[in-house]
N, C-alpha and C positions, 0 to 999 in steps of 0.2 A: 528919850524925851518925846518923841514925835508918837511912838507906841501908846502912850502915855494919852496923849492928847487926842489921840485917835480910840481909844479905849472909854474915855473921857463925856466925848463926842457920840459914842454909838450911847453909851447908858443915857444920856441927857434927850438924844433922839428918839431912844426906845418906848413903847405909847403900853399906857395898861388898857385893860379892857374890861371892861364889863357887861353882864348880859343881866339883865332886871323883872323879873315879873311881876305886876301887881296884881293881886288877887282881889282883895275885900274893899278897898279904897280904904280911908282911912289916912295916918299921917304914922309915921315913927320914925326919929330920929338916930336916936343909937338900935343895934342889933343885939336881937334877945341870944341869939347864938351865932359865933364867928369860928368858923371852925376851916385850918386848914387842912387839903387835901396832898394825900400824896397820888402822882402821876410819873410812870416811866414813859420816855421816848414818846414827849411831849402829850401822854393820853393816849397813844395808839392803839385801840382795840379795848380800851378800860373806862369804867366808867363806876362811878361815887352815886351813893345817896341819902338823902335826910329825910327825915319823914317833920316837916312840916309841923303837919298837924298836932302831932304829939308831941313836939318840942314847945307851942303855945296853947295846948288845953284844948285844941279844938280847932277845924277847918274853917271857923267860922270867925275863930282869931286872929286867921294870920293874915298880914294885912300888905309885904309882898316876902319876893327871895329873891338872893343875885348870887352868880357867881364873878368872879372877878380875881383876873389877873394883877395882880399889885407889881410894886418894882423890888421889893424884896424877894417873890417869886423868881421875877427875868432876871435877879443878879443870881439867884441859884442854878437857874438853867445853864447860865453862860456859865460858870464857874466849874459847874459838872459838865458841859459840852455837850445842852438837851437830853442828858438820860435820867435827870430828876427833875422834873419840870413841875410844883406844887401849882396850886389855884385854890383860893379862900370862898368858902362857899358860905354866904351870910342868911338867915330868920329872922325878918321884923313881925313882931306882937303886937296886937293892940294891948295898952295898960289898961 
Protein backbone atom coordinates (compact mmCIF):
# COMPACT_ATOMS: atom_id res chain seq x y z
CA UNK A 1 0.00 0.00 0.00
CA UNK A 2 2.46 2.61 0.97
CA UNK A 3 4.51 1.50 -2.45
CA UNK A 4 1.41 2.43 -3.92
CA UNK A 5 1.18 5.70 -2.57
CA UNK A 6 4.56 6.62 -2.91
CA UNK A 7 4.41 5.55 -6.77
CA UNK A 8 1.31 7.63 -6.79
CA UNK A 9 3.02 10.60 -5.36
CA UNK A 10 6.20 10.57 -7.67
CA UNK A 11 3.89 10.46 -11.03
CA UNK A 12 1.56 13.31 -9.58
CA UNK A 13 4.87 15.28 -8.73
CA UNK A 14 6.69 14.40 -11.97
CA UNK A 15 6.57 18.11 -14.36
CA UNK A 16 6.46 17.70 -18.36
CA UNK A 17 8.43 20.02 -20.17
CA UNK A 18 8.46 21.81 -23.04
CA UNK A 19 10.85 23.77 -25.22
CA UNK A 20 8.79 26.26 -27.75
CA UNK A 21 10.11 28.27 -30.75
CA UNK A 22 8.33 30.84 -32.40
CA UNK A 23 9.27 31.65 -35.72
CA UNK A 24 6.85 33.70 -38.13
CA UNK A 25 4.54 35.08 -35.28
CA UNK A 26 1.27 34.30 -36.19
CA UNK A 27 -1.30 32.22 -33.84
CA UNK A 28 -2.26 28.31 -34.30
CA UNK A 29 -3.92 26.37 -31.96
CA UNK A 30 -3.88 22.71 -32.98
CA UNK A 31 -0.43 21.07 -34.51
CA UNK A 32 -0.26 20.49 -38.24
CA UNK A 33 2.11 17.52 -37.22
CA UNK A 34 2.63 15.75 -33.67
CA UNK A 35 4.89 13.29 -34.10
CA UNK A 36 6.54 11.13 -31.37
CA UNK A 37 10.05 10.41 -30.90
CA UNK A 38 11.95 7.46 -29.96
CA UNK A 39 14.97 8.15 -27.50
CA UNK A 40 17.38 5.57 -25.67
CA UNK A 41 19.00 6.19 -22.18
CA UNK A 42 17.06 9.40 -21.90
CA UNK A 43 18.65 10.89 -25.57
CA UNK A 44 22.16 10.34 -24.78
CA UNK A 45 24.19 11.12 -27.68
CA UNK A 46 20.95 10.91 -30.20
CA UNK A 47 19.23 13.31 -31.74
CA UNK A 48 15.72 13.61 -34.14
CA UNK A 49 14.64 15.92 -36.82
CA UNK A 50 11.78 17.54 -38.74
CA UNK A 51 12.18 19.47 -41.42
CA UNK A 52 9.62 22.28 -40.73
CA UNK A 53 9.51 23.81 -43.55
CA UNK A 54 8.41 21.02 -45.72
CA UNK A 55 5.84 19.63 -43.35
CA UNK A 56 3.92 23.40 -43.83
CA UNK A 57 4.67 24.37 -47.73
CA UNK A 58 7.18 26.68 -46.96
CA UNK A 59 9.63 28.45 -44.15
CA UNK A 60 7.59 31.32 -44.37
CA UNK A 61 4.49 29.16 -42.91
CA UNK A 62 5.48 27.93 -40.13
CA UNK A 63 4.54 29.79 -37.45
CA UNK A 64 6.44 27.93 -34.28
CA UNK A 65 7.71 24.16 -33.11
CA UNK A 66 8.05 22.53 -29.49
CA UNK A 67 9.34 19.71 -28.23
CA UNK A 68 7.89 18.53 -25.21
CA UNK A 69 7.93 15.98 -22.69
CA UNK A 70 4.41 14.85 -21.91
CA UNK A 71 3.45 12.29 -18.82
CA UNK A 72 2.64 9.49 -20.98
CA UNK A 73 6.49 9.75 -22.08
CA UNK A 74 7.78 9.84 -18.05
CA UNK A 75 5.26 6.87 -17.47
CA UNK A 76 7.36 4.96 -20.27
CA UNK A 77 10.59 6.00 -19.04
CA UNK A 78 9.92 4.88 -15.49
CA UNK A 79 8.25 1.71 -16.50
CA UNK A 80 11.31 0.74 -18.79
CA UNK A 81 13.79 2.05 -16.06
CA UNK A 82 15.12 5.39 -18.45
CA UNK A 83 16.19 3.06 -21.51
CA UNK A 84 13.11 4.27 -23.51
CA UNK A 85 12.51 7.62 -22.82
CA UNK A 86 10.10 9.17 -25.99
CA UNK A 87 9.51 13.16 -26.51
CA UNK A 88 6.73 14.48 -28.95
CA UNK A 89 8.05 16.79 -31.14
CA UNK A 90 5.05 19.21 -32.46
CA UNK A 91 4.62 21.86 -36.36
CA UNK A 92 2.37 24.69 -36.07
CA UNK A 93 1.15 26.04 -39.73
CA UNK A 94 -0.25 29.08 -40.56
CA UNK A 95 -3.95 28.08 -42.26
Amino acid sequence: MKKTIVLLAMLGLSACATQTYHINGGSASEPTKDQMQSFFISGLGQEQEMDAAAICGGADKVVKVASKHELIDGVIGVISFGIYTPRHAKVYCKK
